[in-house]
Structure formats: C-alpha cells, structure tokens
C-alpha positions, 0 to 999 in steps of 0.5 A: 755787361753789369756788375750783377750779371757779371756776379750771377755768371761767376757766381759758382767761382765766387761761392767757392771763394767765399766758402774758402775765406769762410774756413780761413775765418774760422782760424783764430789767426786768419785776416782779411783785407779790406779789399776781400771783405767788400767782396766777401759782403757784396757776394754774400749779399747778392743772389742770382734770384734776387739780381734786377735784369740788365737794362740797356741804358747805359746811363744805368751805370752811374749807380756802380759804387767803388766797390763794384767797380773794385770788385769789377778790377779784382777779377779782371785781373784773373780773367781770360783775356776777353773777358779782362778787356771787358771787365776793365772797359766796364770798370772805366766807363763806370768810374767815368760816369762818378767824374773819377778821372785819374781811376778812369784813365788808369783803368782805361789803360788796362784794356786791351782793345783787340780782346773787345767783342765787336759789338762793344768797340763803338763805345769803347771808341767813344770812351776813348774820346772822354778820356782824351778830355780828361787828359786835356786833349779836345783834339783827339777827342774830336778825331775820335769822335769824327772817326765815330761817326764815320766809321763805327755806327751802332749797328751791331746790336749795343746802342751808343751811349748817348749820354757819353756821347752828348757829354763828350760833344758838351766838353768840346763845345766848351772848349770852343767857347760855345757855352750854350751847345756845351749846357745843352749837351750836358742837360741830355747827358743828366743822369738821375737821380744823382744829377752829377753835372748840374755844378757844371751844367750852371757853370756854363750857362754862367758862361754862355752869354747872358743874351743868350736865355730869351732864345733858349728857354721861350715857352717851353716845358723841356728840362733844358727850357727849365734851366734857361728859364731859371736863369733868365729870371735871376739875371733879371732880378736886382736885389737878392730878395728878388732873386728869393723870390724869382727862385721860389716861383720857378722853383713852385712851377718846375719842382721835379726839375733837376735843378729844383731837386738838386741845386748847384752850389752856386745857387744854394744861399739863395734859399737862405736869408741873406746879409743886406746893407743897412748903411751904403756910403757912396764916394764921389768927386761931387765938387770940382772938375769931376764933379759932373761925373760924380753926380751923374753916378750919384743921380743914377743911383738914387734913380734905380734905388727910387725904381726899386722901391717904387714896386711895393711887392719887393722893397730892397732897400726900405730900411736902407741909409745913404750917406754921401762922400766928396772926394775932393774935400779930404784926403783919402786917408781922412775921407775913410776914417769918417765912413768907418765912424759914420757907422757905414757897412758897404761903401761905393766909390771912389770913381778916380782911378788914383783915389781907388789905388789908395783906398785899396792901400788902406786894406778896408775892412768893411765890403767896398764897391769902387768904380773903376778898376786898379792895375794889374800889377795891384793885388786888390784888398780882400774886401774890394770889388771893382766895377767900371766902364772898363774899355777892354770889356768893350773889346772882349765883346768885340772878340767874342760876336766876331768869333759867333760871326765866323770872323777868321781874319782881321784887320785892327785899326787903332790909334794912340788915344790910351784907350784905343791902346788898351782896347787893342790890347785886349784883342791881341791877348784874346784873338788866335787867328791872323790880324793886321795891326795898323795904327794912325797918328791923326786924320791926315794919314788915314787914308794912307793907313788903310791904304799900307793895310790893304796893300794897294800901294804894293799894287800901284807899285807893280802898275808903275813898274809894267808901265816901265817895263812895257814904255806906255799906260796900262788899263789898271784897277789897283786890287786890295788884299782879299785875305780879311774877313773883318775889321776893327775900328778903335776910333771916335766918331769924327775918326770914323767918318773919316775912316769910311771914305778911305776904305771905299777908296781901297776897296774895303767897304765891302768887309764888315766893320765893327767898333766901340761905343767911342763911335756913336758917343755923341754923334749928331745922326748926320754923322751916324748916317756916314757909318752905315751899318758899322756893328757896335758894341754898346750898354743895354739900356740904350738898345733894349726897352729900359723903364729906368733909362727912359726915367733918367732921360725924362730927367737928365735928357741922356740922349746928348749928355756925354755923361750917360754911361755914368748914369747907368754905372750909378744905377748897377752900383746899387744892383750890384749892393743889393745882391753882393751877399749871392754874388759867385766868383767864379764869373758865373753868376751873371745880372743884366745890368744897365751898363751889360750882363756883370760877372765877378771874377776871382779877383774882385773885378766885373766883368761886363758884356755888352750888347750889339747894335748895327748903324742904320738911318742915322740910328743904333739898332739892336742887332739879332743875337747870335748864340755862343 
C-alpha cells in the first residue's frame, strides 16, 4: 500500500487530528513539535481527489521521502496489529530503497510478520534477506533467498520486487567475488530518476576484472551494454585528455544514459580541466650493473611518449619536458635536491628498492612515481605512488582465474628463491579452501617432492607392507591422492621441465597446472614444447595485439631480452603521468596497461592484473576469458 492511499483511507482520523491541533493553534500557549508539523503540512496538503493511483511497481517506492516514511512509522504505532505489521514493513522497504540501513533495520525489527496479509509475505521474506546484508550476514541472505524461490513464488496476486530481489542477488555476487553478476544485478535493480546505485554500480565494474567489458558491452543498446561500454573506452585511454575525450563521445551517443544524466563520483573530474605535468624527472640506474635495466625502463618510456604524440588528434605530452636522473651518480639526498632545482613537478623512479625506501624518507613534495614497491611495514610519503612488477600480482591473478575456473583444492609447489616465497605467500593469505604446501630445495628432489605431495609413498609403503603380510609380490599400481583439482607451480622454466616428468610418474599430469610468467621468461620453444598446456599468468602486450610492442620489438628484439617487462613498466610509467590527476584510490578505477589492467589502492600501490596464456606448440597463447 502507498503513502497516498494509505492518507486517503485514513483521512477521516487525520482530518479529525488536524482540526484538533488547528484549535490547539488557535492558543497563544499551544506548540508543535517537529514531528506533528510535517504531519500536519503533508495532510494539509494532500486531498483524496488529487492522490495519483497506486502503481504496481514497486521501484515506485524510492520516491518516499523522510517524512512520509515518518508519518508511515507514527500511525503505525497506533494501529491495529495488521495494519501496524503492514505500515512498519512498508516503512523499511522504503527506507531500504534510500540506503538508509540502520532505520531499516529498526523499522524491520518492528514487524510482526504473522500479522502480515498473505500476499505481502513474499516480499517480506525478500526484504528480510536485504536486511541480513545490511547486517553483514550474506549467509543468511542466500538461505532467505534460497527459501524464496523455493518456497514463496509470487502467486498470490503482488508481484515480487524485482528490483529488490536483482539487488539482493548483486550484494551476494559481491560477496562472491563476482563483480561482473554483482554490476549487472545492480544496473536492473536502477531505479530513476534518482539512480541511487550508480557509485556502487562503477565501483564494481571497477572491480570486476578489466578483461571483462569486451564480453559485456559488444554491440549492444541495453543500459548495461552502455556501462561496459563506458568502461571499456576509459580503460583503454592513455592520458586524461583522452579519457575527456572517450567520455564525451560516449557521453554524445548515450545522453539518456543513467551514467550520463548522473555520473559517479569517480568519474566527475573528468569533465573538468585537469592538472598535467609539464616537466617529469625520470630516476634511474642508467650507469653501472643496473644500468640495462634503467635504460630498458628509460627506452619504453620514450617509446610510448613517442606513440602517444605520433596521433595528432590527441597529443598528451607536446608541451612536456623530460629530464634524466642517474641514481648511480649522487647520493639520493643529493639526487633530489637537484630535481627539485631543475624545476621538476612529477618525478618517476627510483627503480632499486633500497633507493625508493629513501626517497619515501625525504617525504617529497612534488607527486612522484617510484618503481617498485616499499615494505609493508613502511608508511608511503603522501605524495608517493608505487608502480612495480610486483610478483604477488602475479600470484593474485593466479588466485582469482583458479577460483573463476572452479578450482576448490590445490597443491602449491615452491621453492625458496625469495620470489617464489613471496608468491606463495600471497596464496596463502588469499586462498580459503584446502591446499598442500610442498616445497623443493633444488632439481634433484623434485621428484621426491611431488611424490610426498601426492602420497604415492604412502602407497608403496602399504604394497611392501601385503607383500610381508602375504610372503610374495603382489600386482600393484601405486595410487596418487585424488582429493586435488589443481596445482601450482612457483618455478622457473628449467624447474619446470623438470617438474613434468615427476608429475607424470606420480600420476599428476592429468590436474591442471598453473604458474607464473618465471616459466616462460626466456624459455627457448623447445622448452615450452615440455609444458604443454601449463595456464600462465602473463603481461598483456605479449598475448594481445600491441602496436607499442611490436614498435619496441622492431627496435630492441623483446622476444629474447630478459629485460622486456622493463620496457612495458617504462611504457605504463608514463600512462600512468598522464592520467595521475583521475586517478581514484578506491582501486576502481582501472587502465589497461602494458604490464596488466592498473588500479590504485588506498595506499599508494598499483595493482596490477595480469592476462592468461595456456602453452601450446612451443608457444603462449591467450587463453579464453573466464567472467569474474
């Protein structure tokens, strides 16, 4: 039931109430309080002529103001019981649909849900569920929403709420990781005019992984293929002045859009002119034992800045001055005072991860770009960003394609090469279902690794132990645990090619293998031929058509440098200057890059998604994507 006819109904009370307070008005003593004037205004404003008829879309609630739902909560607590159960159900749906969650749950407290018509206990249940979200509790939402469907079809005349029932469904595909289900669930669940969810409609696109739009927003005309499409030309825009210009072109085609008639916070300077350096200091060991990877980094900066301005329509960094920084020369201390002197306003670098602890030390006070990441322990300067080829994003990815492929438990196989620790490391912290840590101390015991992992020697020791029993050989096939459903291989390509062998002797080869870009990273194809259809996690520009890579390869022959990720951090360095004034901490906003999909975090870190490639004849291909 609406405010409205609810007021029409009642009207007679009411009146009866308004001519009293009318008398009490009268009174030079009488007051008011705040509560009874809105009623008072409200009823004195409405007629039963003038009350719009009562639709049956309940999306129609959103337009409840605080004072209706107010006035809704005042006569309920003076109402019969039917009534007072209905009135108080209404009143926390309403509040519901204005993200007012602590007043929903106390108004839903308030119901006595055996007083409930039959026809309104549907809804009632599915509101139930949305409060269990607002209290944290998607377990009980799903049950709720299980019991739902199972037992409470709408067939008693009031039609579910289908807007409810999408958001309820999108809050636990969040909670499931599912970001793409949870920002399609919300689009439907988008009431106008208002479009409340369009923050957190972005925010899970934001989170959803930025492979994702090509499969959502592909030539269509839907509201949702809008939103995907939206994102899909911002993740691919290098500088912010092409973002402006991505956003105004989607923006020309799709005006009646609901991001279009009320954009997301996040998106909101990007209407706005928008700071741009004019003078990036880039720091790096250009002399030296480091000093190919600091020209490496230098040369794929100056290759994506030469590609950038090369497209006369969008020419990010005309006007823009580079100068160069060796750290081997000075001391840090030393090194910065001369960037600040030079008249720098954005500096990238250092690329050593000692040299970036001290830096951060100086507290800079000019925005600064370094290239790898500090400890944990370290608080980042305020200015600082970090932008690296951070192993654990390797081993995030790793996670989440193993949850989108179903993977439930897993065998981890490691070494104790530092990065093969903090790889696994990052598993452990990230995975919740059951694994096996097994580690290996060099290729002599690798076999004898897997073998401990799989449990075959627990079952030759059973063999040797009916042989005894039985005083003569028994036919006997050792069998492998058959509990897992994948492993993972923190190893380098020559400990992989040794790994292969020792899972098919232990009967593994047939679970799904899957590793790090330290695999491949210069493997000749004869060695690739060995790991046949191993899933590694691997930089974009290697799996998809990148004009940039092929303009460094032309130059610098990538395909064997073991410097080649350096390039593509060089070449993200500088997309990442030129959209640093849009750039969203919330780890949302998101700009396929060379070296993966980048988002920054609350602290100042990127983080980076990588894309997927299966080994086959002697190569990486890109792998299909899975949606999550």
């Amino acid at each position: 039931m609406s405010v409205a006819v609810f007021l029409c109904r009642e009207s007679t009370h009411l009146k009866n109430r308004v001519k009293n307070h009318e008398k009490k008005c009268a009174n030079p003593g009488s007051t008011l309080t705040g509560a009874t004037l809105v009623c008072l205004i409200i009823v004195a404003s409405w007629g039963c002529q003038s009350i719009p008829r009562q639709t049956s879309d309940p999306a129609l609630a959103i337009t409840q103001s605080e004072q209706e739902i107010l006035l809704m909560l005042d006569r309920a607590a003076s109402s019969p019981a039917d009534l007072a159960a209905s009135l108080f159900y209404q009143a926390a749906a309403a509040y519901a649909d204005l993200a007012r969650q602590r007043e929903a749950i106390a108004a839903f407290a308030r119901i006595e849900p055996g007083w409930l018509a039959r026809s309104e206990l549907a809804n009632y249940q599915l509101l139930n569920a949305q409060i269990a979200l607002f209290n944290n509790d998607p377990g009980s939402a799903e049950r709720l929403l299980a019991g739902l469907d199972e037992n409470l079809p709408a067939t008693s005349g009031t039609p579910l709420d289908r807007r409810r029932y999408d958001w309820v469904q999108g809050q636990l595909c969040a909670a499931q990781g599912a970001y793409v289900c949870a920002a399609n669930r919300l689009i439907n669940a988008n009431p106008g005019p208002a479009f409340p969810y369009n923050d957190l409609i972005w925010s899970y696109m934001g989170r959803a992984s930025g492979y994702a739009v090509a499969y959502q927003g592909e030539n269509g005309r839907s509201i949702a293929s809008g939103w995907w499409q939206l994102k899909a030309q911002l993740l691919h825009s290098h500088s912010a002045r092409e973002q402006q210009r991505a956003f105004a072109t989607w923006r020309a085609e799709w005006r009646d859009h609901p991001a279009s008639q009320r954009l997301p916070l996040a998106l909101q300077n990007i209407t706005r002119e928008v700071w741009q350096p004019q003078h990036i200091g880039l720091m790096l060991p250009l002399s030296g034992g480091l000093r190919r990877a600091g020209r490496a980094v230098r040369d794929g900066f100056v290759a994506a800045y030469l590609a950038a301005n090369a497209d006369s329509q969008d020419r990010p960094g005309a006007d823009l001055q580079v100068s160069f920084y060796d750290t081997q020369s000075q001391p840090m201390a030393q090194l910065y005072e001369r960037v600040l002197t030079d008249g720098v306003d954005l500096l990238i670098g250092p690329l050593q991860k000692e040299l970036v602890t001290r830096l951060n030390s100086l507290n800079p006070e000019i925005p600064t770009l370094v290239l790898n990441y500090l400890e944990t322990s370290d608080v980042p300067a305020a200015n600082l960003l970090q932008l690296g080829l951070a192993i654990e994003d390797e081993a995030r990815t790793i996670g989440q394609q193993m949850q989108a492929d179903g993977i439930e438990s897993l065998l981890l196989l490691h070494t104790y090469e530092e990065w093969s620790l903090r790889a696994k490391r990052q598993l452990e912290r990230q995975w919740t279902g059951p694994v096996t840590v097994q580690s290996f101390t060099d290729l002599r015991t690798v076999t004898e690794s897997v073998g401990t992992a799989m449990n075959v020697a627990a079952s030759l020791a059973r063999k040797q132990e009916l042989n005894a029993a039985f005083k003569f050989d028994l036919e006997f096939l050792p069998r492998a645990r058959g509990d897992l459903d994948g492993i993972v291989a923190l190893v380098n390509n020559v400990e992989a090619n040794a790994l292969v062998p020792a899972l098919r002797f232990h009967f593994a080869n047939n679970l799904p293998v899957y590793a790090t870009s330290q695999v491949v990273r210069g493997a000749r194809p004869a060695q690739l031929s060995e790991l046949a259809n191993f899933r590694v996690s691997e930089l974009p520009w290697y799996l998809f058509d990148d004009p940039l890579y092929e303009a460094i390869d032309e130059s610098f022959g990538l395909a064997a440098n073991p410097f080649s990720s350096l390039y593509a951090l060089g070449a993200d360095a500088l997309r990442v200057s030129n959209t640093i004034a849009l750039l969203d901490r919330s780890g949302t906003t998101q700009m396929l890059g060379s070296t993966g999909v980048l988002s920054l975090t609350a602290d100042g870190r990127f983080r980076r998604e990588l894309t997927w490639g299966v080994i086959r004849r002697s190569t990486v291909q890109a792998m299909p994507f899975v949606s999550h």
